[in-house]
Backbone and ligand atoms as CSV (ligand in chain L), in Angstrom:
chain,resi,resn,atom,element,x,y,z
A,1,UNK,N,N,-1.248,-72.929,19.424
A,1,UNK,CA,C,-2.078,-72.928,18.216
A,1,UNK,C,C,-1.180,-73.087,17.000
A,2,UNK,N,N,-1.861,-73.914,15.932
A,2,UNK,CA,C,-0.399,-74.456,15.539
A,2,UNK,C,C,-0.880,-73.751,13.931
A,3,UNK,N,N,-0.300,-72.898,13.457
A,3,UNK,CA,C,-0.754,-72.158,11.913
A,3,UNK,C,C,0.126,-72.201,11.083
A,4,UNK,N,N,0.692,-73.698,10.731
A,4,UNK,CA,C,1.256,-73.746,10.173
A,4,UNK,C,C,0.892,-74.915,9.112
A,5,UNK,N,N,1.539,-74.379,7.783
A,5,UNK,CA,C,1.016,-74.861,6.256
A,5,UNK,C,C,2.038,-75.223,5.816
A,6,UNK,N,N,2.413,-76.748,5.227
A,6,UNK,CA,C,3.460,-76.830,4.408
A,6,UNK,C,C,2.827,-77.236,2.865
A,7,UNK,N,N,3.842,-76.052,2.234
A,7,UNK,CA,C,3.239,-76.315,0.705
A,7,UNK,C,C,4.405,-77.119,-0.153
A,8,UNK,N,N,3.704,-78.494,-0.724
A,8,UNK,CA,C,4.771,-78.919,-1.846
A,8,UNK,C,C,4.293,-78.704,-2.832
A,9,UNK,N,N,5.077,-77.410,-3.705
A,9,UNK,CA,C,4.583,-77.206,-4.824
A,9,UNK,C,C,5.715,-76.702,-5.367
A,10,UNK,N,N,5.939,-77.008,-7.192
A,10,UNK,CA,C,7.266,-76.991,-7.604
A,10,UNK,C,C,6.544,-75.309,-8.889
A,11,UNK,N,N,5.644,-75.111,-8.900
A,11,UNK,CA,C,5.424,-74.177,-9.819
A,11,UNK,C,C,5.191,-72.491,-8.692
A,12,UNK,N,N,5.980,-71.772,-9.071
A,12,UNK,CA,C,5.797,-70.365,-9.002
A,12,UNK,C,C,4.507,-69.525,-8.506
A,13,UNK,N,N,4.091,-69.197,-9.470
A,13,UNK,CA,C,2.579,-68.911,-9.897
A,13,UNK,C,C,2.189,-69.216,-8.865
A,14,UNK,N,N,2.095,-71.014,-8.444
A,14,UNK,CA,C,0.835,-71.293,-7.971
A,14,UNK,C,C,1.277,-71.644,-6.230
A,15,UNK,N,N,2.588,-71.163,-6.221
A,15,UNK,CA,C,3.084,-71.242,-4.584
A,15,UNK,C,C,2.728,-69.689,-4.485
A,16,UNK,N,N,3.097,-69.064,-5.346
A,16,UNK,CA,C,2.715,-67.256,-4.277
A,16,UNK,C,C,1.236,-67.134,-4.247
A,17,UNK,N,N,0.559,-67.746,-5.658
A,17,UNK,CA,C,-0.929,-67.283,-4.686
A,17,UNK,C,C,-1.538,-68.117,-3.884
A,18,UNK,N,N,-1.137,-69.584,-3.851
A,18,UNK,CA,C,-1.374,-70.462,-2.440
A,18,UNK,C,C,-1.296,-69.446,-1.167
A,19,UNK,N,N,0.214,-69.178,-1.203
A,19,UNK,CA,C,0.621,-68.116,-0.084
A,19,UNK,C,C,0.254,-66.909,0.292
A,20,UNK,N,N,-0.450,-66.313,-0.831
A,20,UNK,CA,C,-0.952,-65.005,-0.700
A,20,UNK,C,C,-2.168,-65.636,0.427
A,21,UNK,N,N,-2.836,-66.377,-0.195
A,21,UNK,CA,C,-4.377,-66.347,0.142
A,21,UNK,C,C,-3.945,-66.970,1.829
A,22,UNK,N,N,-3.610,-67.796,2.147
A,22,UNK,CA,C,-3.270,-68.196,3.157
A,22,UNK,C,C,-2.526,-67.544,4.064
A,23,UNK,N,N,-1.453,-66.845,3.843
A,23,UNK,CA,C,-0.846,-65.713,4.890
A,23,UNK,C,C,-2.334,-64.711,5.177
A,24,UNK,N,N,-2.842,-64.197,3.708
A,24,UNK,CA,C,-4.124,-63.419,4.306
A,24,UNK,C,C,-4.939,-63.740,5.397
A,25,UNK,N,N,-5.061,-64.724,5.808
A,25,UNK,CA,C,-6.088,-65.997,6.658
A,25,UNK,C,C,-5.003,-66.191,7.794
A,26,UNK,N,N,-4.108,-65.816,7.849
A,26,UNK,CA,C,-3.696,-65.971,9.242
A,26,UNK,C,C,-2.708,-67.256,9.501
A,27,UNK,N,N,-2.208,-68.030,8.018
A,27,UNK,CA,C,-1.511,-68.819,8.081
A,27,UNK,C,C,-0.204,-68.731,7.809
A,28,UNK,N,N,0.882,-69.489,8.177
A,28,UNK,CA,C,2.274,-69.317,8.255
A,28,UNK,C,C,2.644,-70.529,6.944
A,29,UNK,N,N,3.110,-70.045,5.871
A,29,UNK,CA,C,3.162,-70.985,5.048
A,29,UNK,C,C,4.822,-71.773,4.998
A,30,UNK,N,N,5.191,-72.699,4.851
A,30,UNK,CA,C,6.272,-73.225,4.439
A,30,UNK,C,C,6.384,-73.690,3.460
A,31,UNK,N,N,7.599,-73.866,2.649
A,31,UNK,CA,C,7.184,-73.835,1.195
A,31,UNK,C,C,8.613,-74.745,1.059
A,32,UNK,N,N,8.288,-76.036,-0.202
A,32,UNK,CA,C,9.013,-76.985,-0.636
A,32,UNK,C,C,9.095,-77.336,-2.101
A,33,UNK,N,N,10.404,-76.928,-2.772
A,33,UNK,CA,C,9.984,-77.086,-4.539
A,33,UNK,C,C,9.730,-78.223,-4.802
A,34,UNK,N,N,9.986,-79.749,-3.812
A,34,UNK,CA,C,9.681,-81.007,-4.354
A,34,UNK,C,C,9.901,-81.887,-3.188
A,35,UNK,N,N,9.432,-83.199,-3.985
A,35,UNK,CA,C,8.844,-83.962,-2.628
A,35,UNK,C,C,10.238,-83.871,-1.753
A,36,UNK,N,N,11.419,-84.212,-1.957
A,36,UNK,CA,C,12.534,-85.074,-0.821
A,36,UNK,C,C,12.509,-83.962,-0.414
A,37,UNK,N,N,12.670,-81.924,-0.418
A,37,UNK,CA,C,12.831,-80.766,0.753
A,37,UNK,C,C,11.495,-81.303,1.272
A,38,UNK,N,N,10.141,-81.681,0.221
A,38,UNK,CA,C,9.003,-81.779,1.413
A,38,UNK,C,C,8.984,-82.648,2.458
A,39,UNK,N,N,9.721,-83.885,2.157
A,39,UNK,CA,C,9.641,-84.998,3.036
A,39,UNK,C,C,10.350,-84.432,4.344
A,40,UNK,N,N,11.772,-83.372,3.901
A,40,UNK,CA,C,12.472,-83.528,4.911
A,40,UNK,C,C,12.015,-81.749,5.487
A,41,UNK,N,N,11.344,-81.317,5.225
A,41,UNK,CA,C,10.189,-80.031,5.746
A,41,UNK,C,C,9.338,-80.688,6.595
A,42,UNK,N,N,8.492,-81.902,6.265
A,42,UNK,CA,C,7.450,-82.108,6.993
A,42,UNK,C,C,8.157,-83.090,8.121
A,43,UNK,N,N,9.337,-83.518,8.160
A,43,UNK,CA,C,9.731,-83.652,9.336
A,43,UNK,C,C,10.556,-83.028,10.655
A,44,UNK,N,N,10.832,-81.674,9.634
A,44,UNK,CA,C,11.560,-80.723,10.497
A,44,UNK,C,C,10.693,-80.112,11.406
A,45,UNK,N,N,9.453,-79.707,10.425
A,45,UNK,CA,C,8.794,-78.649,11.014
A,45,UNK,C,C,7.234,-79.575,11.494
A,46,UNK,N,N,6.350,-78.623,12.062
A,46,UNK,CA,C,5.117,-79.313,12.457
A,46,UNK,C,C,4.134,-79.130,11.994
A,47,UNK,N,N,3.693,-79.119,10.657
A,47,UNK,CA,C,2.723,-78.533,10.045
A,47,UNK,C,C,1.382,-79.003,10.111
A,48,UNK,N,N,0.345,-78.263,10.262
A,48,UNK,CA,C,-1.165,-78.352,10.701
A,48,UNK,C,C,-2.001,-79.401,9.513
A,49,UNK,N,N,-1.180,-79.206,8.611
A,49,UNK,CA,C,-1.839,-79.678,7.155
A,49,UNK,C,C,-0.783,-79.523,5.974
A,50,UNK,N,N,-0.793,-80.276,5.274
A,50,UNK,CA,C,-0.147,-80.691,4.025
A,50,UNK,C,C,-0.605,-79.763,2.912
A,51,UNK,N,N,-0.021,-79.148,1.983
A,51,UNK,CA,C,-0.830,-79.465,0.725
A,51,UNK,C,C,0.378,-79.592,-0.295
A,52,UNK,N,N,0.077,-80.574,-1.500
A,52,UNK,CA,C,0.609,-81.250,-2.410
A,52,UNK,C,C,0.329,-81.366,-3.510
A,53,UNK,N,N,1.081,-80.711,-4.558
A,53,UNK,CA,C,1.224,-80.818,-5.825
A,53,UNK,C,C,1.195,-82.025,-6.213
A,54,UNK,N,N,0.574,-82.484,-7.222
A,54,UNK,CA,C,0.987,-83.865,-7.383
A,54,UNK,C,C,1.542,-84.116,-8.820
A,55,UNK,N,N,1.545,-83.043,-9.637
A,55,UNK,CA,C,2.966,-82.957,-11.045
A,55,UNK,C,C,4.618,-82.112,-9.861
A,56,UNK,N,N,5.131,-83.020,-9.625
A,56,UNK,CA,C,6.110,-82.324,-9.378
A,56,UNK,C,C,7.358,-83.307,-10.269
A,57,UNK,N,N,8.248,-82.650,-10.206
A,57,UNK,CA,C,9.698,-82.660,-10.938
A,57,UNK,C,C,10.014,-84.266,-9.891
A,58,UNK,N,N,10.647,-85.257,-10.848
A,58,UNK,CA,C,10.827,-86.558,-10.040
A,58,UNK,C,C,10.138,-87.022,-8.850
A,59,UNK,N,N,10.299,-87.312,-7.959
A,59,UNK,CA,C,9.657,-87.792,-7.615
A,59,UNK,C,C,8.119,-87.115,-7.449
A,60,UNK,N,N,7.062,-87.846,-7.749
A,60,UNK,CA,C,5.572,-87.296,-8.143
A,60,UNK,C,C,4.984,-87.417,-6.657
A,61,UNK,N,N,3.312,-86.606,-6.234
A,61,UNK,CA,C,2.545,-86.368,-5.354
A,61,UNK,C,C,2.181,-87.616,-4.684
A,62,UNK,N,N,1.556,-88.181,-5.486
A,62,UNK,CA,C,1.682,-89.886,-5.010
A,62,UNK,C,C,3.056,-90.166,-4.156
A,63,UNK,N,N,3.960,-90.799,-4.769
A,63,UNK,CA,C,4.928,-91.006,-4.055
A,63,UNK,C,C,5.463,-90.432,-2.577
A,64,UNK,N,N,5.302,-88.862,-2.941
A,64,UNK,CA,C,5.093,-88.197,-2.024
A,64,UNK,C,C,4.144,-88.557,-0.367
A,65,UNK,N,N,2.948,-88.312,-0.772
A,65,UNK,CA,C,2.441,-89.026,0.119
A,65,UNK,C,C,2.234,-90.360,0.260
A,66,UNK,N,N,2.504,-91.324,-0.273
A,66,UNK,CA,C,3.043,-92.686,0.707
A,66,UNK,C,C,4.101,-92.321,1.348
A,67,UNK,N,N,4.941,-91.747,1.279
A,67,UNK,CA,C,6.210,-91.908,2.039
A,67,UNK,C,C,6.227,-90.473,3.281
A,68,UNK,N,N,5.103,-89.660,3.395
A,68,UNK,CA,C,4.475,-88.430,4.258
A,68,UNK,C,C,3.442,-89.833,5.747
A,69,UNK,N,N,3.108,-90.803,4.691
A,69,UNK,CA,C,2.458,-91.752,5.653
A,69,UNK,C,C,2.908,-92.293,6.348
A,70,UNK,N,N,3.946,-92.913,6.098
A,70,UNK,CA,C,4.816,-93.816,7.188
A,70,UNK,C,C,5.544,-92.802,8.003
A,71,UNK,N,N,5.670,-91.870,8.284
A,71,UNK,CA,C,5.979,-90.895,9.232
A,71,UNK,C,C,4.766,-90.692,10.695
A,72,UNK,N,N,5.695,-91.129,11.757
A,72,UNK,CA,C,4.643,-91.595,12.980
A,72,UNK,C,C,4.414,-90.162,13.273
A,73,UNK,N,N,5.246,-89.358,12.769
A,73,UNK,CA,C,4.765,-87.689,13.205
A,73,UNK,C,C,3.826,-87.042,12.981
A,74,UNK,N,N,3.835,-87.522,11.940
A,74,UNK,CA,C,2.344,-86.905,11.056
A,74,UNK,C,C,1.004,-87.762,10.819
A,75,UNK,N,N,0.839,-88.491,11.690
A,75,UNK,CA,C,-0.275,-89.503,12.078
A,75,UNK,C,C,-1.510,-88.219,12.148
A,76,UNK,N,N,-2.331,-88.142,11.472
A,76,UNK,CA,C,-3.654,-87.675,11.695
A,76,UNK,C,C,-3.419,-86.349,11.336
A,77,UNK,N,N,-2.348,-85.437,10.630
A,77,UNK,CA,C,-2.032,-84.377,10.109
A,77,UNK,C,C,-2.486,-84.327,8.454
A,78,UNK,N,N,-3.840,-83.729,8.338
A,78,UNK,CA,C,-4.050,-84.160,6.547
A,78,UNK,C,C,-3.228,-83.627,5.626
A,79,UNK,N,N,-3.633,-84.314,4.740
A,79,UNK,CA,C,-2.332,-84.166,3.617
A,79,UNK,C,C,-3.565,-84.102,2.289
A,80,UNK,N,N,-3.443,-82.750,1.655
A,80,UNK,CA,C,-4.394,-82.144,0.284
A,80,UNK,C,C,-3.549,-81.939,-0.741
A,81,UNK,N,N,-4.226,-82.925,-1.677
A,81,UNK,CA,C,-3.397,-82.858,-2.662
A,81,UNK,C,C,-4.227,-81.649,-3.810
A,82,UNK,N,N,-3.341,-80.981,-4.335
A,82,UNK,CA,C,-3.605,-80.231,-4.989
A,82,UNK,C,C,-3.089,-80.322,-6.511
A,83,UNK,N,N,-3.691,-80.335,-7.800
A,83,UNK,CA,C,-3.288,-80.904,-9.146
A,83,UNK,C,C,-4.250,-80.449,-10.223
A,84,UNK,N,N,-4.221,-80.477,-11.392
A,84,UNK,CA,C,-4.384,-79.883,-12.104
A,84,UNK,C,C,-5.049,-81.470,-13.177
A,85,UNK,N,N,-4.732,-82.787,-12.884
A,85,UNK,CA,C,-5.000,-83.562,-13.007
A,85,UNK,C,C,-6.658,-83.858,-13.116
A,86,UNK,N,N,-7.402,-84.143,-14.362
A,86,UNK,CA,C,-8.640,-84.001,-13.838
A,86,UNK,C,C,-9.488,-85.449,-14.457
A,87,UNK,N,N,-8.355,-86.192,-14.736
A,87,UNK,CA,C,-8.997,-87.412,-15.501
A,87,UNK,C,C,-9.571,-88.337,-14.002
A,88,UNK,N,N,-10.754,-88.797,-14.754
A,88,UNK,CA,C,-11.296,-90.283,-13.356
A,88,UNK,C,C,-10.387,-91.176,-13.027
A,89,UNK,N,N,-10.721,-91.142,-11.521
A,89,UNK,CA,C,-9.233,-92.085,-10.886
A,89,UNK,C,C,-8.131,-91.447,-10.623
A,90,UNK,N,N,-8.109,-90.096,-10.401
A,90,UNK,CA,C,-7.039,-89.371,-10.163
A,90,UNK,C,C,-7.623,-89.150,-8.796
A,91,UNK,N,N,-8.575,-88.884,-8.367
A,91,UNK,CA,C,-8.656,-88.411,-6.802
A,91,UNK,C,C,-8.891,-89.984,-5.701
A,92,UNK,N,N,-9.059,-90.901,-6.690
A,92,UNK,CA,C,-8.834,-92.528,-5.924
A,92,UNK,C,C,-7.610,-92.515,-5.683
A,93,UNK,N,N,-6.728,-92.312,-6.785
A,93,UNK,CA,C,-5.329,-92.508,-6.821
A,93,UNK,C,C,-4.747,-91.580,-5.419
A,94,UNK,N,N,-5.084,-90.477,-5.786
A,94,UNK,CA,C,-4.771,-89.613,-4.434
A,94,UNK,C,C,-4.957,-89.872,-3.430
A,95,UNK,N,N,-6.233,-90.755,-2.659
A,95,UNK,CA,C,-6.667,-91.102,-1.415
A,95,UNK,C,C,-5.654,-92.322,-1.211
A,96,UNK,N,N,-5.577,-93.163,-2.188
A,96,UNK,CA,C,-4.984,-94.651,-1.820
A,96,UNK,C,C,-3.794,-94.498,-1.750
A,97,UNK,N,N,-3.406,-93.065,-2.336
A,97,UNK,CA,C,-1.496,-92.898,-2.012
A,97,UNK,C,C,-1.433,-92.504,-0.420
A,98,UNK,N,N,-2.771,-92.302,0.153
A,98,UNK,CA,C,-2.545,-91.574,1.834
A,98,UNK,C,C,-3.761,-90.488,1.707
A,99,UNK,N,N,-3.525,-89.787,0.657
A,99,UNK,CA,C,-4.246,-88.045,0.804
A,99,UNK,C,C,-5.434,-88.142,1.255
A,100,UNK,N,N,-5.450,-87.078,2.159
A,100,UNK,CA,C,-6.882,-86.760,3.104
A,100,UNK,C,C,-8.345,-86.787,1.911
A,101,UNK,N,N,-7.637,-85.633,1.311
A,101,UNK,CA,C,-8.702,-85.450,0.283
A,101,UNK,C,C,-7.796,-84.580,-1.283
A,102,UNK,N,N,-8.464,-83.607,-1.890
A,102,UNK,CA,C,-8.290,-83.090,-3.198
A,102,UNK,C,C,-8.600,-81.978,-3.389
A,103,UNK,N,N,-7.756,-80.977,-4.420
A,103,UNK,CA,C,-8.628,-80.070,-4.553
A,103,UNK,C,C,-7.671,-79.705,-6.372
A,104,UNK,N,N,-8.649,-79.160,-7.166
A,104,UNK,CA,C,-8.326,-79.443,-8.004
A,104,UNK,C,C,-7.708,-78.020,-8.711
A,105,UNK,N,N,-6.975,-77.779,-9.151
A,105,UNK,CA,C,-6.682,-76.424,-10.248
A,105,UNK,C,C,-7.191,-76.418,-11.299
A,106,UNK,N,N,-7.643,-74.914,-11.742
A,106,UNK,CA,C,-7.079,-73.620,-10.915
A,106,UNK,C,C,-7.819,-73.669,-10.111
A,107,UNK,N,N,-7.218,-73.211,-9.197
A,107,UNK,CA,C,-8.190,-73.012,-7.422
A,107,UNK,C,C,-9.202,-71.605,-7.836
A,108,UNK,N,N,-9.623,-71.511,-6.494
A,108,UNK,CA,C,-10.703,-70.583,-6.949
A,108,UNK,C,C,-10.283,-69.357,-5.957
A,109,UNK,N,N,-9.670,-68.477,-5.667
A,109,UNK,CA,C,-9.436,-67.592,-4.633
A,109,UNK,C,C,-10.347,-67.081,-3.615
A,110,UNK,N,N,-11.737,-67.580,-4.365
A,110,UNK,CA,C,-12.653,-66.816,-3.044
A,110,UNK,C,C,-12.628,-67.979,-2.478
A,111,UNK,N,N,-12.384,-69.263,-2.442
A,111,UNK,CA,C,-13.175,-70.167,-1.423
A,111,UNK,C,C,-11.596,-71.047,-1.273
A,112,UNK,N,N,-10.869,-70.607,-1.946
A,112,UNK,CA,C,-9.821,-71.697,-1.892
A,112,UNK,C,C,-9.080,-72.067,0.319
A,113,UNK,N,N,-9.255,-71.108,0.648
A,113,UNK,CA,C,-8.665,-71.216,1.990
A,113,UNK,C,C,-9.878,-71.952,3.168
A,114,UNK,N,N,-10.992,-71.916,2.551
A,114,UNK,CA,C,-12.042,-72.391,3.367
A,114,UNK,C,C,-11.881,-73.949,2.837
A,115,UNK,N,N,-11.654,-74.007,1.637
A,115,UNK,CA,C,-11.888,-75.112,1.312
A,115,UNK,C,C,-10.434,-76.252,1.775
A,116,UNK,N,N,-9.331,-75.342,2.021
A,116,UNK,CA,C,-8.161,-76.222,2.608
A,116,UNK,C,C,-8.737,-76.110,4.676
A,117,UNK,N,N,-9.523,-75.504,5.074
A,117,UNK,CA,C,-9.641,-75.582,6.524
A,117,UNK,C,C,-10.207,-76.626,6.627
A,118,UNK,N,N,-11.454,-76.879,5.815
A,118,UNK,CA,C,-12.354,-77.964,5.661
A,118,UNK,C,C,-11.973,-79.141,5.884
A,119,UNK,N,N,-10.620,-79.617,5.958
A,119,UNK,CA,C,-9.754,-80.780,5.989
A,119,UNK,C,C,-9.345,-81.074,7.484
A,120,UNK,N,N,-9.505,-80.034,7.741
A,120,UNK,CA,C,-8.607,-79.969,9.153
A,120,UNK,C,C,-9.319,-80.655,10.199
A,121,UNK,N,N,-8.994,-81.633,10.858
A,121,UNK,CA,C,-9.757,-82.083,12.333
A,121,UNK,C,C,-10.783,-81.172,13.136
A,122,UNK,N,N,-11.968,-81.430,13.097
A,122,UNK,CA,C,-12.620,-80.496,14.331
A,122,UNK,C,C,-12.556,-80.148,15.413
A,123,UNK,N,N,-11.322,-81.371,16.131
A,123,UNK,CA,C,-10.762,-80.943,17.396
A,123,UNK,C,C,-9.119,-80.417,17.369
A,124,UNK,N,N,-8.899,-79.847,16.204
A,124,UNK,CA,C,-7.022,-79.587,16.086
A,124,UNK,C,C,-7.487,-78.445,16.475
A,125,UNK,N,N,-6.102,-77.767,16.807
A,125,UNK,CA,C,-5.821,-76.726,17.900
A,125,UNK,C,C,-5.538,-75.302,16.981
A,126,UNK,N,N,-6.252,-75.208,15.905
A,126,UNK,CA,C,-5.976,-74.227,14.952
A,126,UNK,C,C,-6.603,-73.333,14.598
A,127,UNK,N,N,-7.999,-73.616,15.369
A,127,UNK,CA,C,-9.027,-72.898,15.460
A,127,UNK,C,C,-8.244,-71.605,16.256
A,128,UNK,N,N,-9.444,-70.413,16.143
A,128,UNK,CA,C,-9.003,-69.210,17.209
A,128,UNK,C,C,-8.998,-67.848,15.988
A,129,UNK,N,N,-8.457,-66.763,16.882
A,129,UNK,CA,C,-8.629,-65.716,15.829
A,129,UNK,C,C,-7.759,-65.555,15.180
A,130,UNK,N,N,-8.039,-65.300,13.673
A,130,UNK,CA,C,-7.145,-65.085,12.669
A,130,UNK,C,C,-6.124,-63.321,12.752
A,131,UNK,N,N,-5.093,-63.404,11.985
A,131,UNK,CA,C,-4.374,-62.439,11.738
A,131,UNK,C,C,-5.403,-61.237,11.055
A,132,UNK,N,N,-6.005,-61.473,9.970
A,132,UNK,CA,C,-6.835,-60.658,9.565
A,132,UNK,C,C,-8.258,-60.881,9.001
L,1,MN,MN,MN,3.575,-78.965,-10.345
């Protein structure tokens, strides 16, 4: 069962309460201040699902995921971009860079972890009982 989360996110704040809410839920988070540790995180490790900042420090979320795509490893592993970005054409932009889907900041803490499962394949192996 695979409970594992890689987070690319370069802000503080918004990696510990990603992590809060998600360790609560039974997930194992991994954590990347920017895309090239994420690129080379999401090939070390095996993560269930992506999620992605898309203001990060040089290289940006976009970029990010085109280059999360051409990785044969992560074929069918979604990738959520997460941003603060709220102008039209920002969540096109996000899909056509690769991203599964979107979710926008500030997150919402009651629904934010349902709303990153929601992404997940109906047949991935991640289902099962949670930690708490
Ligand atoms: Mn950021």
């Amino acid at each position: 069962m695979n409970r594992r989360i890689l987070l690319i996110e370069d802000n503080e704040q918004n990696r510990y309460l990603v992590t809060y809410l998600l360790e609560a839920r039974g997930w194992v988070v991994t954590h990347a201040p920017d895309g090239p540790s994420g690129l080379e995180l999401a090939g070390a490790t095996n993560p269930a699902l992506i999620l992605l900042d898309i203001q990060l420090p040089g290289m940006d979320g976009y970029a990010v995921a085109r280059r999360l795509r051409t990785m044969a490893k992560l074929e069918g592993v979604p990738i959520v971009a997460v941003t603060s970005y709220a102008m039209p054409g920002d969540r096109e932009h996000c899909l056509v860079a690769g991203c599964t889907g979107y979710l926008e900041k500030p997150i919402d803490p009651q629904t934010f972890v349902e709303q990153v499962e929601s992404f997940l394949p109906p047949d991935s192996d991640t289902s099962g009982p949670r930690a708490s």
